[in-house]
ROPA-844136 format. One record per residue: x, y, z of N, C-alpha, C in turn; residue in one letter; residue number from 1. Coordinates in Angstrom, 3 decimals. Layout:
REM residues N
PT   n_east  n_north     n_up  ca_east ca_north    ca_up   c_east  c_north     c_up r   k
PT        X        Y        Z        X        Y        Z        X        Y        Z A NUM
...
REM end
This chain:
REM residues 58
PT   n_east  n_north     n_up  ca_east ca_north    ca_up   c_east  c_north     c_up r   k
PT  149.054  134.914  -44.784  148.150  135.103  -45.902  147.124  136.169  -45.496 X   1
PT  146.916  136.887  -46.260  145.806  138.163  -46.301  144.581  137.910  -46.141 X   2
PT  143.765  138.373  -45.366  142.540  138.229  -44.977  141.425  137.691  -46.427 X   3
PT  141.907  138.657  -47.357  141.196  138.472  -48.926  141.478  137.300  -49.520 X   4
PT  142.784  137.283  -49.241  143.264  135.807  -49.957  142.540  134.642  -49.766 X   5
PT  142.399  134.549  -47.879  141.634  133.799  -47.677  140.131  133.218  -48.037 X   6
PT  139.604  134.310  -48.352  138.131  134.113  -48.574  138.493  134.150  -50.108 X   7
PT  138.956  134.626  -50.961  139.303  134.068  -52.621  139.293  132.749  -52.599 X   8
PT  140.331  131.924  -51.676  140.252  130.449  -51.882  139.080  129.711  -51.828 X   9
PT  137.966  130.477  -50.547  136.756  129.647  -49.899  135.893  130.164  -51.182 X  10
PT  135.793  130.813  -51.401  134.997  131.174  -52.612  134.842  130.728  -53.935 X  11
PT  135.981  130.380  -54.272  136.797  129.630  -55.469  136.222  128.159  -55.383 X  12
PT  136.370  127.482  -53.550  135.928  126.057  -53.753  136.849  124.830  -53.088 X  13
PT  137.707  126.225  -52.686  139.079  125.150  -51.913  138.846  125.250  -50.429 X  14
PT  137.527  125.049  -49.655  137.353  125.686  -48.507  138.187  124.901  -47.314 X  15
PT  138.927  123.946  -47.576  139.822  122.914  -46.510  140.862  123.677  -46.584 X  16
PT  141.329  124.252  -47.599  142.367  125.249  -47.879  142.332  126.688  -47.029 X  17
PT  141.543  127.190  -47.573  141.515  128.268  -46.530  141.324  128.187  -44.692 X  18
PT  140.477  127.565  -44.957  139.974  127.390  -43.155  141.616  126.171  -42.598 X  19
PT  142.626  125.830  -43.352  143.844  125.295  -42.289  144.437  126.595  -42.797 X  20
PT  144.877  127.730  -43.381  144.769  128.662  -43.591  144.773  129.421  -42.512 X  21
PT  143.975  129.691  -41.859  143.154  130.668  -40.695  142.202  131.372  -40.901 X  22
PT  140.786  130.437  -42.346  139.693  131.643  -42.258  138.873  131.241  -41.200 X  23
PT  138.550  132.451  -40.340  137.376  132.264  -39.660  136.060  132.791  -39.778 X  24
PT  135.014  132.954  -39.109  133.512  132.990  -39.712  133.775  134.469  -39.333 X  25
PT  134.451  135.191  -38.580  134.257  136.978  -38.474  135.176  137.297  -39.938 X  26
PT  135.962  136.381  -40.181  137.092  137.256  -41.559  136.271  136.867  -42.566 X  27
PT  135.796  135.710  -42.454  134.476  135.628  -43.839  133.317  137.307  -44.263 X  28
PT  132.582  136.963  -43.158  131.486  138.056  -42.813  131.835  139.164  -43.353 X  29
PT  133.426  139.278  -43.009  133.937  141.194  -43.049  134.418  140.926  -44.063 X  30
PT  135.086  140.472  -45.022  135.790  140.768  -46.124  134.228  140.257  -46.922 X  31
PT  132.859  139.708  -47.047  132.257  139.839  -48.017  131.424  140.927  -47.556 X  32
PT  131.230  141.231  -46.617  130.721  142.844  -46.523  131.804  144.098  -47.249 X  33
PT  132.749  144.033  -47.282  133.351  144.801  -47.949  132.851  144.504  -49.042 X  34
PT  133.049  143.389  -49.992  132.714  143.146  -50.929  131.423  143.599  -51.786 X  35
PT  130.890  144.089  -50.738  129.082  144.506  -50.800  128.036  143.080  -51.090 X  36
PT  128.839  142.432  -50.409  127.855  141.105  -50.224  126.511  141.395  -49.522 X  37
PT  124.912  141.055  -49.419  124.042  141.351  -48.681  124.157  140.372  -47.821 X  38
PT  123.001  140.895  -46.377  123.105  139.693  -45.662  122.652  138.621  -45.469 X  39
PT  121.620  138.318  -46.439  121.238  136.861  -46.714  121.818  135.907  -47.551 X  40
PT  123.053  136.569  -48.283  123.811  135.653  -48.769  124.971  135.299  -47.602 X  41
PT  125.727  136.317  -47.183  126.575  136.592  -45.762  126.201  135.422  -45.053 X  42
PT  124.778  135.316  -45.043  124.006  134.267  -43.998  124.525  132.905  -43.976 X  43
PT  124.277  132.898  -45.711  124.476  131.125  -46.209  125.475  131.010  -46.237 X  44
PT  126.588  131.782  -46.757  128.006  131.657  -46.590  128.629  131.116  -45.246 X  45
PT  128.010  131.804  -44.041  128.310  131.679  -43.216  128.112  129.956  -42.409 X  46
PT  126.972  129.858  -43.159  125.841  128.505  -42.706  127.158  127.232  -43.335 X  47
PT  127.441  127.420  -44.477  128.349  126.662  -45.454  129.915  126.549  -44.902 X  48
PT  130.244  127.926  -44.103  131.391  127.744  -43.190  131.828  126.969  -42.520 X  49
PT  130.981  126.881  -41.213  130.226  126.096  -40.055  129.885  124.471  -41.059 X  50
PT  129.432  124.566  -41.537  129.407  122.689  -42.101  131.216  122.348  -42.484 X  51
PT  131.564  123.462  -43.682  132.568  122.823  -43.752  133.457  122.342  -42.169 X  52
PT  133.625  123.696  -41.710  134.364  123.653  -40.714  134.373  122.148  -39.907 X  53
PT  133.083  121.759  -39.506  132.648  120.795  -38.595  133.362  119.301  -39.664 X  54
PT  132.860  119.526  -41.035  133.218  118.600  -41.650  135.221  117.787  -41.515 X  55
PT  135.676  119.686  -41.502  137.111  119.105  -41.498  137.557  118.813  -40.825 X  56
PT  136.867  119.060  -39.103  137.532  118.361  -37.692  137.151  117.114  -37.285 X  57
PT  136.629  116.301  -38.283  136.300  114.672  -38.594  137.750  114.128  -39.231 X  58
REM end
């Protein structure tokens, strides 16, 4: 699956989806900087990663 794809899903709301997937917090960062995301949103996105993440290895 494509780097974009990935972050479409996390974005969308399916973030268990993407992250068994293979998104990680550098393919997040870089595909919404492409996006022309700023970096205080980049930030929270990132912040929201990291919870899910932690959440799904429970």
């Amino acid at each position: 699956m494509e780097d974009r794809e990935l972050v479409m899903f996390w974005l969308a709301g399916d973030h268990k989806l993407a992250i068994r997937k293979g998104l990680t917090s550098a393919i997040l960062a870089s595909q919404l900087r492409k996006k022309g995301y700023k970096d205080k949103l980049i930030e929270d996105f990132l912040d929201d990663f990291a919870r899910d993440l932690k959440n799904d290895q429970k």
